[in-house]
C-alpha positions in Angstrom: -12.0 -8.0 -8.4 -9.5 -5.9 -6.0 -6.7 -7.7 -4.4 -7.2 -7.9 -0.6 -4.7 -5.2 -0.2 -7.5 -2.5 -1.5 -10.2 -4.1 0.5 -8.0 -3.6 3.7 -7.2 0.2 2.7 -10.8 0.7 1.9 -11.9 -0.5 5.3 -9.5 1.4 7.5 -10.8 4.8 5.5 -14.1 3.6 6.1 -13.8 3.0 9.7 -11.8 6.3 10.9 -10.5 5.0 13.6 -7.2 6.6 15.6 -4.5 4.1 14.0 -6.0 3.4 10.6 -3.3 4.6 9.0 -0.7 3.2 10.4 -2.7 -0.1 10.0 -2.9 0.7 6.3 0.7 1.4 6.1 2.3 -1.8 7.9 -0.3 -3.9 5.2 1.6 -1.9 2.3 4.9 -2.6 3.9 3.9 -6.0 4.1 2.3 -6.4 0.8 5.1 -5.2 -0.8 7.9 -7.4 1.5 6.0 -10.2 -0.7 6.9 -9.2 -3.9 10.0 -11.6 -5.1 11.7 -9.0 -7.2 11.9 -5.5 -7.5 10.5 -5.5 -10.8 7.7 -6.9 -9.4 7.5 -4.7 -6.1 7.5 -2.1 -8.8 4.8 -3.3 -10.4 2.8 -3.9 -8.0 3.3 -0.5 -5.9 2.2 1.2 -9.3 -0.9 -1.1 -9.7 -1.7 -0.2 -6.0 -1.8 3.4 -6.7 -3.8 3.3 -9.6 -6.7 1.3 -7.5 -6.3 4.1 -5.2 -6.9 6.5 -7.8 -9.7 4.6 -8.4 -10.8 4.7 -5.3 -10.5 7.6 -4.7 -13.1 8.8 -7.9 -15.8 5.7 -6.8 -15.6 7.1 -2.9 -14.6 10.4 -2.7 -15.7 10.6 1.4 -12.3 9.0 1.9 -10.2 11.0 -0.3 -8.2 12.7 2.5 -7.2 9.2 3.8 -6.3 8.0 0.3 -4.2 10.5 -0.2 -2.3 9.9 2.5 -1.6 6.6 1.5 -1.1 7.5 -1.7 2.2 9.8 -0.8 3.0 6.6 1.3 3.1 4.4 -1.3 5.0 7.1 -3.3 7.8 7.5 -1.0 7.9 3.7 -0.2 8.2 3.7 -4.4 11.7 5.6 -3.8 12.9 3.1 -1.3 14.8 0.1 -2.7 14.1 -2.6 -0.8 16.9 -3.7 1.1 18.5 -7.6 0.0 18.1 -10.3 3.0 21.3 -12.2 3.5 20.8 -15.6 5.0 23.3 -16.1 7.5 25.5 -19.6 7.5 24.6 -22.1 10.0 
């Protein structure tokens, strides 16, 4: 079974619509915010593109999409993600 975050990237490609991939990209962003260490943000980020791989051999109608979300997720890949301070009360 694919995580949701597959699911969602599959649906925008199948829909087309103007925005999809800025939809898909905020649910990356998001999807990776989630992850509670690096390591695992890591992990995670390379699992994604592998099922997008994936994706892209089962539906290959929607390989231009994926691939844009593919160099996406490669470049957010390059990114560390910046530490959140929790300011004093």
């Amino acid at each position: 079974m694919q995580p949701a975050i597959q699911h969602v990237i599959r649906a925008l490609a199948e829909d087309g619509r103007d925005g999809a991939q800025g939809i898909a990209e905020y649910a990356i962003d998001t999807f990776a915010a989630s992850c509670p260490t690096e390591g695992d943000r890591a992990l995670a980020l390379d699992i994604l593109l592998r099922d997008l791989a994936s994706l892209r051999g089962v539906a290959p109608h929607l390989a231009a999409f994926v691939g844009r979300i593919e160099a996406y997720v490669t470049r957010l890949k390059a990114v560390k993600r910046p530490l959140i301070v929790a300011e004093a009360a």
